[in-house]
C-alpha positions, 0 to 999 in steps of 0.5 A, spaced: 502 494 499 506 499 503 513 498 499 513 505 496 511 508 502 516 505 507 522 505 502 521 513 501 519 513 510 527 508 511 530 513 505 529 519 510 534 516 515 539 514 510 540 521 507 539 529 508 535 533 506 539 536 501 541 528 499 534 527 498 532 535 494 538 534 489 535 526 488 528 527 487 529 535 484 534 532 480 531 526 477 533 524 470 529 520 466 534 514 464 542 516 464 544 520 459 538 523 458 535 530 459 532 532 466 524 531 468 519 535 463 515 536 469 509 541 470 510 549 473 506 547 479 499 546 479 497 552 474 500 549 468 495 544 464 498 538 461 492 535 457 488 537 454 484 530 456 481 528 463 481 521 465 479 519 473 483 513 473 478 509 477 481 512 483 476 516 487 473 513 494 469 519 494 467 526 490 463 533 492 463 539 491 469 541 496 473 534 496 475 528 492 478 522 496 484 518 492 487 511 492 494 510 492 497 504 487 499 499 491 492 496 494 493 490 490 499 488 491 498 485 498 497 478 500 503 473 499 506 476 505 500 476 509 499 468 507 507 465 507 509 469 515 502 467 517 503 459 514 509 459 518 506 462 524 501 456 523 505 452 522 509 453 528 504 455 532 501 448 530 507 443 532 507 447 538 500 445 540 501 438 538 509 436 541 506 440 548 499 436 548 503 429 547 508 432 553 502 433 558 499 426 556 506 422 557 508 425 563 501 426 566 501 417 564 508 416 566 510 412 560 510 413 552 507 410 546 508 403 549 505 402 556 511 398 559 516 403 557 515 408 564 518 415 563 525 415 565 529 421 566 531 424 561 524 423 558 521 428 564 526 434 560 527 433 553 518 432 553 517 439 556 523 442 551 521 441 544 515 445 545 518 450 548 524 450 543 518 451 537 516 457 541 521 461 542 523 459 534 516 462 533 517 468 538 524 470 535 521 469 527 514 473 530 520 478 533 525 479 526 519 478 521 512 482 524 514 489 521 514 485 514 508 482 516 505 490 518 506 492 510 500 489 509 496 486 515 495 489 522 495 496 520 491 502 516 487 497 510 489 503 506 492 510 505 487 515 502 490 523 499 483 528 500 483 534 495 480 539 498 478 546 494 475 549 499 481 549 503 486 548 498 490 542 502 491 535 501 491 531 506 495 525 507 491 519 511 497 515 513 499 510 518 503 513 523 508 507 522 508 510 514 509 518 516 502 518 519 497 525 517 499 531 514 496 537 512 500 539 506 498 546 501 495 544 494 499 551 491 505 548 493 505 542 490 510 538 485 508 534 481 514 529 478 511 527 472 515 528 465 510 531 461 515 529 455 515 522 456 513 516 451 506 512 451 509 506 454 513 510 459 506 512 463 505 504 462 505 502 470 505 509 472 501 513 478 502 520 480 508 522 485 507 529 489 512 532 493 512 537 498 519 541 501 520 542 508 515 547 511 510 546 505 505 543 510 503 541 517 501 535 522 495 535 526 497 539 532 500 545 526 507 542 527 511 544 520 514 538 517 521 538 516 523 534 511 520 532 505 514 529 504 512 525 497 505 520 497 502 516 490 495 517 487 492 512 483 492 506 481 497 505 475 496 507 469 496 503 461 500 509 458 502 516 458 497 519 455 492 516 461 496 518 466 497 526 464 490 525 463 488 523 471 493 528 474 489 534 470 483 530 473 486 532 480 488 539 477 482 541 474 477 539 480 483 543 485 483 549 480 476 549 477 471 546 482 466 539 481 464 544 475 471 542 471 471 536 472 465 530 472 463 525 477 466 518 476 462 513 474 463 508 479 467 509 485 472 505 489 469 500 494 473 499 501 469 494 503 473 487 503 469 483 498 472 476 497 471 477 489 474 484 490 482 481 492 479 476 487 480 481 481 486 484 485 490 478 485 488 475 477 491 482 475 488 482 469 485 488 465 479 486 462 479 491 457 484 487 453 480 482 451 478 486 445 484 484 442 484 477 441 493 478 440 493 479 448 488 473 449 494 469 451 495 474 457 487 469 459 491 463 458 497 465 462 492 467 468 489 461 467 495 456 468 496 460 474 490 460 477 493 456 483 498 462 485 492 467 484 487 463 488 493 463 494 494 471 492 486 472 492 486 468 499 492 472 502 489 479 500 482 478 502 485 476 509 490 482 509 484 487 508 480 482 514 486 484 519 486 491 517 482 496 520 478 502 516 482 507 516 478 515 518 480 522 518 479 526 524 474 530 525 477 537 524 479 534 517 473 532 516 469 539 517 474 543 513 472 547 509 464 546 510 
């Protein structure tokens, strides 16, 4: 789930400052072609549209709760280490409950075959032999496991207008909070692109070095960059969802309407259900995409495994909470 967010935080040791400014001021669209059209800071409209993407956690009058794109694309890693982790785990019990039977008994399977020598070292060491492929695998494999389990079971961005800040609630594995300045956000959106570029999309904002804060009022000293949104069918949709953001920030609750449904953070089975089958019911309208049903369905094995392994990720996760202070902000 966290690829994004750990790929940007491991970037970070690998290059500068000035490495990762060049790389993402820089950016360009495909090579050969013209830099990013992005907007002029916050001020500037980019639609004349508003669309709240199905991405708000929560909306009042002073702040608005954002998703982050990756709350589905959780669970195949939490259900194949944790298989493992079974698997191990269980012939580990097995080999060291036939170890204590057979040497407490003196003998093995055949009763007229008495334990020898040998027998009393090698029955005691396969147990222990699978417990330390297990320790070791655990060892080398957990920090893959925590991009998904035992961890924050989300990443939420606060908007808030009263403040003018957004605030990042992150694990502190994945750059943990941050109290960045609205005004001085960038948003790397291309507003020339193609409606089938913004298909998969999601909103990028990025903060310089100083732009913000952690919770004791230490400035950041590096770049800070996080992602709003799930992604997006194309780029009207996804100009449409950043003007959303923009327009509450600028306009108030008064620029912008509530959403009709909000997203839930309760982990129903059915939600990773609809997560893993990853199918936009929308597209049922058209009968040329139906094919796109039937390929689920002949999938359906692989999803019901994806469906178990996301809802056990949301099971072994905890609900992550601002604090207080950022809870009372702007009130």
């Amino acid at each position: 789930m966290y690829i994004l967010e750990r790929g940007f935080q491991w970037s970070k040791k690998l290059i500068t400052y000035e490495e990762a400014t060049a790389e993402i001021y820089g950016k360009q669209r495909k090579p050969g072609e013209a830099e990013l059209d992005a907007p002029d800071g916050v001020s500037e409209s980019v639609s004349s549209e508003i669309y709240d993407n199905d991405s708000l956690y929560m909306y009042t009058d002073n702040f608005i709760d954002l998703r982050t794109p990756n709350d589905e694309k959780k669970g195949v890693i939490t259900a194949f280490l944790l298989w493992v982790y079974g698997f191990l785990f269980y012939f580990f019990l097995k080999f060291s409950g036939t170890a204590v039977e057979y040497i407490s008994a003196g003998h093995g399977y055949h009763d007229d075959v008495p334990l020898v020598a040998k027998d009393y070292f090698f029955l005691p060491l396969f147990p222990l032999l699978l417990l330390l492929i297990l320790g070791v695998f655990a060892k080398y494999t957990f920090k893959y496991l925590r991009l998904e389990s035992f961890t924050a079971r989300r990443i939420v961005v606060r908007f808030n207008r009263a403040t003018r800040k957004v605030y990042l609630l992150r694990p502190k594995h994945l750059g943990g909070i941050r109290i960045m300045d609205w005004n001085k956000t960038e948003v790397l959106i291309d507003k020339s692109m193609s409606e089938l570029e913004g298909t998969g999309g999601f909103v990028v904002l990025v903060w310089d070095r100083g732009d913000g804060v952690d919770l004791q009022g230490t400035p950041t000293d590096n770049l800070e960059v996080t992602f709003v949104g799930k992604p997006t069918r194309s780029a009207s949709e996804l100009l449409a969802f950043w003007e959303y953001i923009r327009r509450y920030m600028e306009g108030g609750p008064d620029a912008v309407p509530a959403p009709k449904k909000f997203v839930s953070k309760f982990p129903w089975p059915w939600v990773s259900f609809k997560a893993a089958w990853g199918l936009d019911t929308q597209f049922l309208r058209h009968s040329a995409l139906w094919i796109f049903v039937v390929a689920n369905l002949l999938m359906m094995p692989a999803i019901l495994i994806h469906a178990a392994g996301h809802w056990l990720s949301q099971l072994l996760c905890y609900e992550p909470r601002f604090p207080s202070v950022i809870e009372q902000a702007g009130r």
